[in-house]
C-alpha positions as CSV (number, residue, x, y, z in Angstrom):
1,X,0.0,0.0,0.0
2,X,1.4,3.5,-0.6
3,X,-0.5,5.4,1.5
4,X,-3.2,5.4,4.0
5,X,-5.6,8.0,5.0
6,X,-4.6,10.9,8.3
7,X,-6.7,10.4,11.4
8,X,-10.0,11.9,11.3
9,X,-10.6,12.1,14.5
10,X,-11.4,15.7,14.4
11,X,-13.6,15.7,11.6
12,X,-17.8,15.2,12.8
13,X,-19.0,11.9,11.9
14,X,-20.4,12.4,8.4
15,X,-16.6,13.2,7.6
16,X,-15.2,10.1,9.1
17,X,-17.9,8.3,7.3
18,X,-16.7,8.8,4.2
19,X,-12.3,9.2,4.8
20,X,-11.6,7.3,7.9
21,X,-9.4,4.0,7.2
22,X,-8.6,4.7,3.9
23,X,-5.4,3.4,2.1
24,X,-4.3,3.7,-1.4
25,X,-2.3,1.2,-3.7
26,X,0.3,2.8,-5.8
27,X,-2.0,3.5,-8.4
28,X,-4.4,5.9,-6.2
29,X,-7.8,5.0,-6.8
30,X,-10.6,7.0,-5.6
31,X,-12.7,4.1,-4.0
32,X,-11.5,1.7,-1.1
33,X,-9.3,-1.2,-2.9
34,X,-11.0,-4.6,-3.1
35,X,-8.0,-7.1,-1.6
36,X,-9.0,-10.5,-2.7
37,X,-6.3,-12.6,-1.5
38,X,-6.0,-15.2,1.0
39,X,-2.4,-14.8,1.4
40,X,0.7,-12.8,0.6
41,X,4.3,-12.9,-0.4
42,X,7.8,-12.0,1.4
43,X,10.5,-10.7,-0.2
44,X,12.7,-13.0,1.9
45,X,12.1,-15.6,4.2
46,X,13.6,-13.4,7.1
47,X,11.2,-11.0,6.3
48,X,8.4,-13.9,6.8
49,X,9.8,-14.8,10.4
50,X,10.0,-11.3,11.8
51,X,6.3,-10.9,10.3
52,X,4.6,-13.9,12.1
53,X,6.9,-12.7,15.1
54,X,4.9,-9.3,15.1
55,X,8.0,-7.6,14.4
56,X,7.7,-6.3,10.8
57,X,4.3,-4.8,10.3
58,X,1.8,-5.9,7.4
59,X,0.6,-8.5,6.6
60,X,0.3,-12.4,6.7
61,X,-2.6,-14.5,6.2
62,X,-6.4,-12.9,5.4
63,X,-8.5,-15.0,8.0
64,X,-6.3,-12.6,10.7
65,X,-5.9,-9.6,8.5
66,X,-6.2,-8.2,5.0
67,X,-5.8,-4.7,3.4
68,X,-9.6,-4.1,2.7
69,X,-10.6,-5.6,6.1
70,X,-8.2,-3.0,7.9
71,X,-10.0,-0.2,6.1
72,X,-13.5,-1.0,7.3
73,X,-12.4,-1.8,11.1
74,X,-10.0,1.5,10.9
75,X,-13.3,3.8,10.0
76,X,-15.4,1.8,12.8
77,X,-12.7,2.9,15.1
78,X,-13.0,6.5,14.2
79,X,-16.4,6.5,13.8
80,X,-17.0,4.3,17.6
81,X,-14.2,6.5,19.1
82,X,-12.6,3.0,19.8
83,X,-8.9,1.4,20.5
84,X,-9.5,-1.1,18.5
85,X,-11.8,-3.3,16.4
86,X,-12.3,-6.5,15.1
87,X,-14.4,-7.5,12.1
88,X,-16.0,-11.3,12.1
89,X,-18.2,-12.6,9.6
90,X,-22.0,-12.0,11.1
91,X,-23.2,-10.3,13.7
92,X,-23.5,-13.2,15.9
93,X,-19.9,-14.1,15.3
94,X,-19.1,-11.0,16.4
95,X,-21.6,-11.3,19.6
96,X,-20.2,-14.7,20.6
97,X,-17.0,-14.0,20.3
98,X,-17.1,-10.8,22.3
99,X,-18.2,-12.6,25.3
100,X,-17.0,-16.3,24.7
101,X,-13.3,-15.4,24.0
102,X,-12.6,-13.8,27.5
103,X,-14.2,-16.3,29.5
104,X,-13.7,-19.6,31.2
105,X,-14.8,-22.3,33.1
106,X,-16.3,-20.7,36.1
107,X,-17.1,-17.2,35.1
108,X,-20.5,-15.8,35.4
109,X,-22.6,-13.6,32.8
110,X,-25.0,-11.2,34.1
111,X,-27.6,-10.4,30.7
112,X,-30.7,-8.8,30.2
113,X,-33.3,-10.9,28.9
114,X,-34.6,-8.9,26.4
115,X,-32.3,-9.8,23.7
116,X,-32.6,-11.1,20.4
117,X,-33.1,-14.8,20.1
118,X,-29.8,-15.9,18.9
119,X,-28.1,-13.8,21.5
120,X,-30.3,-15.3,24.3
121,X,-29.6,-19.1,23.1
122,X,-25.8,-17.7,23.5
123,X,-26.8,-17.0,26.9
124,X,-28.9,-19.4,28.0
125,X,-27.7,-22.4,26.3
126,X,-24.1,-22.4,24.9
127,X,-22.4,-20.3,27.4
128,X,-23.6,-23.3,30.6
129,X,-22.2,-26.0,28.3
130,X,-18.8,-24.7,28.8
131,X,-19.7,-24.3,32.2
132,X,-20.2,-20.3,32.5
133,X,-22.8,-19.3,34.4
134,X,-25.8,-16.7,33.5
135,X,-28.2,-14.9,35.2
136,X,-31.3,-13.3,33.0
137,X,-32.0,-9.8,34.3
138,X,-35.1,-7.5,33.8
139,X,-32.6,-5.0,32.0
140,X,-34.9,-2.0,33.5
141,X,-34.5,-3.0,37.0
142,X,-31.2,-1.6,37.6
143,X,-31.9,-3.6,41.1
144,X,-32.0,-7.1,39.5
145,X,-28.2,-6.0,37.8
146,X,-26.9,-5.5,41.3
147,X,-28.3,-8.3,43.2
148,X,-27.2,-11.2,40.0
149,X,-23.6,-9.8,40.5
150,X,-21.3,-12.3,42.3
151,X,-17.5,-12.4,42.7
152,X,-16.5,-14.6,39.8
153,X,-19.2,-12.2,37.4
154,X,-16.7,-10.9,34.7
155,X,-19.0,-9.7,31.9
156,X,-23.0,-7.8,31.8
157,X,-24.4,-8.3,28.3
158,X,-27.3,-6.0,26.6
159,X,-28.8,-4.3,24.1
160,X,-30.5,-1.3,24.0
161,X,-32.9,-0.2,22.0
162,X,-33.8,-3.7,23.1
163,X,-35.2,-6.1,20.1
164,X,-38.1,-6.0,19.3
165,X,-40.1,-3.8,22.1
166,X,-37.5,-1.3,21.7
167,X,-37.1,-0.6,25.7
168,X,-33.7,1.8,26.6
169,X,-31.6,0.6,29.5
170,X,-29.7,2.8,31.5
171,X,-26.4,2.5,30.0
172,X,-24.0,4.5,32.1
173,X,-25.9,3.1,35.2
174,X,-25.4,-0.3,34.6
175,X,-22.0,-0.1,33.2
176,X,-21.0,1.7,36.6
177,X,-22.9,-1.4,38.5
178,X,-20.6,-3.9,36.3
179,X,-17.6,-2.0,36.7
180,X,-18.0,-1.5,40.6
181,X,-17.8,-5.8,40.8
182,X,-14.6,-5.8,38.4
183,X,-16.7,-6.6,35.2
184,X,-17.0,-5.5,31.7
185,X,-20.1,-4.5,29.8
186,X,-20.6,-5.6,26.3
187,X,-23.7,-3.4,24.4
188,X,-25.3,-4.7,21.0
189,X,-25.8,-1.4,19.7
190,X,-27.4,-2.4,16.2
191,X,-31.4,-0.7,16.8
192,X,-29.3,2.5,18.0
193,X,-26.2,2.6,15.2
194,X,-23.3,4.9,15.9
195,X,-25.0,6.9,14.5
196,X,-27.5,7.7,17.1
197,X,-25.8,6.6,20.2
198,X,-22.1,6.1,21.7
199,X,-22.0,3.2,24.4
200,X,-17.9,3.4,24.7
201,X,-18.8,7.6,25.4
202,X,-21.3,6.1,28.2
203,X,-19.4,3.7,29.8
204,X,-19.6,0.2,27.7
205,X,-16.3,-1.5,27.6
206,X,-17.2,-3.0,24.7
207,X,-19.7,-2.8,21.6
208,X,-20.8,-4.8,18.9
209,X,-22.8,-4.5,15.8
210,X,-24.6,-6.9,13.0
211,X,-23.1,-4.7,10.2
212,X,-25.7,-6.3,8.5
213,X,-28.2,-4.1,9.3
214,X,-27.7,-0.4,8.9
215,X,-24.3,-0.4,8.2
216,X,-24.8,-2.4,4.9
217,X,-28.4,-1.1,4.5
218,X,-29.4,-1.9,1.3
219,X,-29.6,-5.9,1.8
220,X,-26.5,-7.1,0.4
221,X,-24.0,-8.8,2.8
222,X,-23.5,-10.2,6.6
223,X,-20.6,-9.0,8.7
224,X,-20.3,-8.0,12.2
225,X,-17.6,-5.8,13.9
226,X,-16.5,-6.1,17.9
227,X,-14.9,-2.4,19.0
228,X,-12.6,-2.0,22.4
229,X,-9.9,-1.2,23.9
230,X,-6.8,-2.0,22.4
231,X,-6.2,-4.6,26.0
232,X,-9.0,-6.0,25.4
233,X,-8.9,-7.2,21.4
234,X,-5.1,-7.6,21.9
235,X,-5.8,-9.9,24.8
236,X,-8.9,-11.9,24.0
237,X,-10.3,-11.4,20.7
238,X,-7.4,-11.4,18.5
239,X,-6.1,-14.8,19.0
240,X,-9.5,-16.4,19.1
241,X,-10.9,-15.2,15.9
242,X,-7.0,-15.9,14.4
243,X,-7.2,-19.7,15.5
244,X,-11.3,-20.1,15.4
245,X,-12.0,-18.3,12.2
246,X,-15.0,-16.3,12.3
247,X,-13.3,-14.3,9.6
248,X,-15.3,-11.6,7.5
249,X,-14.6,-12.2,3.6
250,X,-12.7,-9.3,2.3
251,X,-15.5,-8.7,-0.1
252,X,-17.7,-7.9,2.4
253,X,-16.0,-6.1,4.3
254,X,-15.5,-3.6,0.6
255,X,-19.4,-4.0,0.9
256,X,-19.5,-2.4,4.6
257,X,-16.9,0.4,3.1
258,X,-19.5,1.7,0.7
259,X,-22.4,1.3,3.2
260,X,-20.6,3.6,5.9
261,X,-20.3,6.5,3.4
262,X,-24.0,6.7,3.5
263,X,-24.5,5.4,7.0
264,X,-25.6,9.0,8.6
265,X,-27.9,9.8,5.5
266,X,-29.7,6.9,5.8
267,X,-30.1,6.6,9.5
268,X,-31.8,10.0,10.2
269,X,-33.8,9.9,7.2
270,X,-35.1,6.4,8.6
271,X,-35.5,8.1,12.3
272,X,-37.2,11.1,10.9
273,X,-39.7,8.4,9.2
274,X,-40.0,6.1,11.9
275,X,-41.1,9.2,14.0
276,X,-43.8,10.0,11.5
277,X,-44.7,6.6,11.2
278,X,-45.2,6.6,15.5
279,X,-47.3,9.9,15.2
280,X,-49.6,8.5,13.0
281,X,-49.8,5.1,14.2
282,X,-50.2,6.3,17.8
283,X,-54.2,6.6,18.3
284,X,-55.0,4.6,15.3
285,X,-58.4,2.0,16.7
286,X,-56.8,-0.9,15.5
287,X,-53.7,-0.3,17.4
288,X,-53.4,-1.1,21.2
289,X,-50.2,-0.5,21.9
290,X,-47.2,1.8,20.5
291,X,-43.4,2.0,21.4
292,X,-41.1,4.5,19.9
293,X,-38.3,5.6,21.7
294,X,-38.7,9.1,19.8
295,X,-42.2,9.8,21.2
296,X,-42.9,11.6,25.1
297,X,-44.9,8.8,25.7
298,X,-41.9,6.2,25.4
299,X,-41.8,4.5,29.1
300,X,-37.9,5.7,29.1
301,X,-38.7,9.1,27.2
302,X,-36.3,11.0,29.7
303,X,-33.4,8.4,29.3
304,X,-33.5,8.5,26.0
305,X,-32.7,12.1,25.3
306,X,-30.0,11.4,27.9
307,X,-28.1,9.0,25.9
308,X,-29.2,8.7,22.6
309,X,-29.2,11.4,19.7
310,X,-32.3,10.2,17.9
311,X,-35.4,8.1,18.4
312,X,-35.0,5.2,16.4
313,X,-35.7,3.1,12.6
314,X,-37.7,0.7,14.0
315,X,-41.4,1.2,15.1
316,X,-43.4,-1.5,17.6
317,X,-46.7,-1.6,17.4
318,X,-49.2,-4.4,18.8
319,X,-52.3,-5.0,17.0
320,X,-56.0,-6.2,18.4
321,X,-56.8,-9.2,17.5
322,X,-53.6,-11.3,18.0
323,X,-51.5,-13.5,15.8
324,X,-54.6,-13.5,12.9
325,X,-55.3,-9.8,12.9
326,X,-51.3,-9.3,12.8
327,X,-50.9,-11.4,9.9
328,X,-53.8,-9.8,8.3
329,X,-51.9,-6.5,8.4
330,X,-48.8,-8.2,7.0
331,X,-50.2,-10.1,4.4
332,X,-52.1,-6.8,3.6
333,X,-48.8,-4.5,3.2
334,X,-47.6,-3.2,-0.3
335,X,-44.6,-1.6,0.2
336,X,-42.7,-3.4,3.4
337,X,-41.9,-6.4,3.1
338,X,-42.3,-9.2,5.1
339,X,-38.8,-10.4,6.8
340,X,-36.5,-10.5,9.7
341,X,-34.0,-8.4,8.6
342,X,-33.7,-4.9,9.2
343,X,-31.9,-1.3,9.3
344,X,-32.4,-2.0,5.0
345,X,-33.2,0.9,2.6
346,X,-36.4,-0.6,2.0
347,X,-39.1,-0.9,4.4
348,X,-38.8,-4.2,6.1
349,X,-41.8,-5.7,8.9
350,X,-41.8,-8.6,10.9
351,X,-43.8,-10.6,13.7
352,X,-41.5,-11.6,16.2
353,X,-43.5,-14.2,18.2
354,X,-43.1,-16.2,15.4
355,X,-39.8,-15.4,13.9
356,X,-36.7,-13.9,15.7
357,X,-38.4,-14.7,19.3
358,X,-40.3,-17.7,18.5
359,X,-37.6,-20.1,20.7
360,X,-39.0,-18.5,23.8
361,X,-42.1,-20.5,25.7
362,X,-45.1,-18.1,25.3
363,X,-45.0,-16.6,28.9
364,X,-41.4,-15.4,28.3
365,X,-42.4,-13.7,25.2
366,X,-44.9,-12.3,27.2
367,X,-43.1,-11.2,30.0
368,X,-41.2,-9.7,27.2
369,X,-43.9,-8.1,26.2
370,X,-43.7,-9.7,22.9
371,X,-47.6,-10.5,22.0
372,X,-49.2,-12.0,19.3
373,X,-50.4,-9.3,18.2
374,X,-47.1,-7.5,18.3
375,X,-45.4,-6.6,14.9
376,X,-41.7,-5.0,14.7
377,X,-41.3,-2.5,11.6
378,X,-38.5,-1.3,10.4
379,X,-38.5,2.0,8.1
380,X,-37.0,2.0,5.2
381,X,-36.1,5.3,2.6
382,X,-39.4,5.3,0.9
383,X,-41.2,8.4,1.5
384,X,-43.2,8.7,4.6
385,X,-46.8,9.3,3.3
386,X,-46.2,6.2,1.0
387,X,-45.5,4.4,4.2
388,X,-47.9,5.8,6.4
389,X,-50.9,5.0,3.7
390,X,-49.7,1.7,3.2
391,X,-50.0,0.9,7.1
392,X,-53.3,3.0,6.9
393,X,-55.1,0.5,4.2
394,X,-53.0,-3.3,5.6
395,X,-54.9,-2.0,9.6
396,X,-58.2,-1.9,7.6
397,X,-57.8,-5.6,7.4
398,X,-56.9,-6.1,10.9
């Protein structure tokens, strides 16, 4: 490479969106280089020691590092205001990784239990097979955090905006309950983004993401990214995803490039919808409940415009009439479409007691306060009155 990018760091995030990471080949393209190579050449074979010794810097092998990859987790790092990062190959590689690799035999996890489904099965299953503990929390009860701490807890686990009922936990609070027992915190901080909140800023130790969603947006690619402190990937996540090989392809990670220059765009033009969206949906008849961490009348309205800098994408909504009436209204829908992705450029609508929750007995998802009635959307860049008369006419069949 002939030359990489200066920091960014004190460029505003729409800047760093677009410049951070970038390095240029000798012949100075414009766009990110695509680096499709699984391995690489020395000049001489001392050269090849000293590199797998750590002592001459580049690189050796692509399932640990690779010119393209670099670029995406350098603009994460700028973007987070991270040490460090580490890209992995989904979202839930990243997630399992982040709190798998530091842990042992013996350890206790400390989790809220409204998480998606995959991350709870990472909780409640995999992690005891090992034999780590875990404790499911109510992640509002910041009570229930400090009673499940014990002396061999090393790692609290959350997300917030939570998925699917979009509740926001107290981030700084909890992170000061881990950190006061000699834990970490590790935040899934997909429904948010970087865009709209900061969980390192507010006390996370750690943060993940499904760059799947938003930071791809358009539908194209998995990957997932884990950000720290330069300890904590240089200690424990490093050498794991080096030897394990939840690698992200170098492709995709070229993918994520392009999806980051548009990453702010699209995220407030989705929040500014999603609010819309909530405003209209709010006293609609068929409609018996509404969350939107955007609205007053969000049960954490106050902590919200603490520690986030929007409201969010995704609107929840639980229709009357349970599981029938809700799939009446998703059948009926035009323009989103049915699946359980989200954070895409088109509008995108699910019903998770059937999909991403549907593991869960039926009075867990309803402690949850996931009904079946209850449908997750996710806002898309179509333009709002398309969206909101679309909604209008699928509740008619309700």
């Amino acid at each position: 490479m002939s030359k990489s990018a200066a920091p960014t760091a004190q460029y505003r995030p729409e800047t760093r969106l677009v410049h951070s990471g970038t390095l240029r080949s000798q012949f100075g393209e414009t766009s990110e280089a695509l680096f499709l190579t699984q391995g690489y050449v020395y000049d001489t074979a001392e050269q090849c020691e000293a590199r797998f010794k750590g002592e001459d810097p580049g690189f050796i092998y692509s399932r640990y590092s690779n010119p393209t990859i670099a670029m995406f987790e350098r603009r994460m790092i700028e973007l987070e205001g991270a040490e460090a990062a580490r890209s992995a190959a989904t979202g839930m590689a990243a997630v399992t990784t982040a709190i798998l690799a530091p842990l042992r035999a013996g350890d206790h996890v400390v989790a809220s239990k409204a998480l998606f489904g995959s991350c709870l099965y990472v909780v409640q299953d995999l992690l005891p097979r090992y034999g780590i503990e875990t404790t499911l929390v109510d992640g509002l009860d910041l009570d229930q955090w400090q009673r499940a701490m014990r002396k061999n807890t090393k790692t609290f686990f959350l997300e917030s905006p939570t998925n699917p009922t979009l509740d926001v936990l107290d981030i700084p609070a909890i992170a000061e309950i881990a950190h006061s027992g000699g834990a970490r915190l590790v935040v899934d901080n997909v429904f948010a983004t970087p865009v709209l909140q900061s969980p390192l800023a507010l006390g996370a130790d750690v943060v993940v993401y499904s760059a799947t969603k938003h930071i791809d947006g358009q539908g194209r690619c998995l990957g997932g990214v884990i950000l720290s402190s330069e300890a904590f990937i240089a200690e424990h996540i490093h050498n794991f995803m080096r030897q394990t090989g939840p690698s992200i392809s170098p492709f995709n990670a070229w993918v994520l490039l392009k999806g980051l220059e548009t990453l702010g765009i699209r995220v407030r033009a989705q929040t500014e919808t999603a609010g819309r969206i909530a405003d209209a949906l709010a006293s609609h008849p068929k409609i018996s409940r509404l969350i939107y961490p955007g609205r007053a009348d969000h049960p954490q309205a106050s902590l919200v415009k603490k520690q986030m800098r929007g409201g969010s994408t995704l609107v929840g909504f639980e229709v009357k009439g349970g599981k029938a009436a809700a799939f009446r209204v998703l059948n009926a829908l035009k323009l989103a479409k049915i699946s359980n992705n989200l954070g895409d450029a088109k509008s995108l609508v699910t019903h998770p007691a059937t999909t991403t929750h549907q593991r869960l007995k039926p009075e867990d998802r309803a402690a949850l306060g996931i009904s079946e009635g209850f449908i997750r959307f996710s806002t898309g860049l179509e333009h709002a009155d398309d969206l909101i008369e679309d909604l209008a006419a699928a509740l008619e069949k309700a």
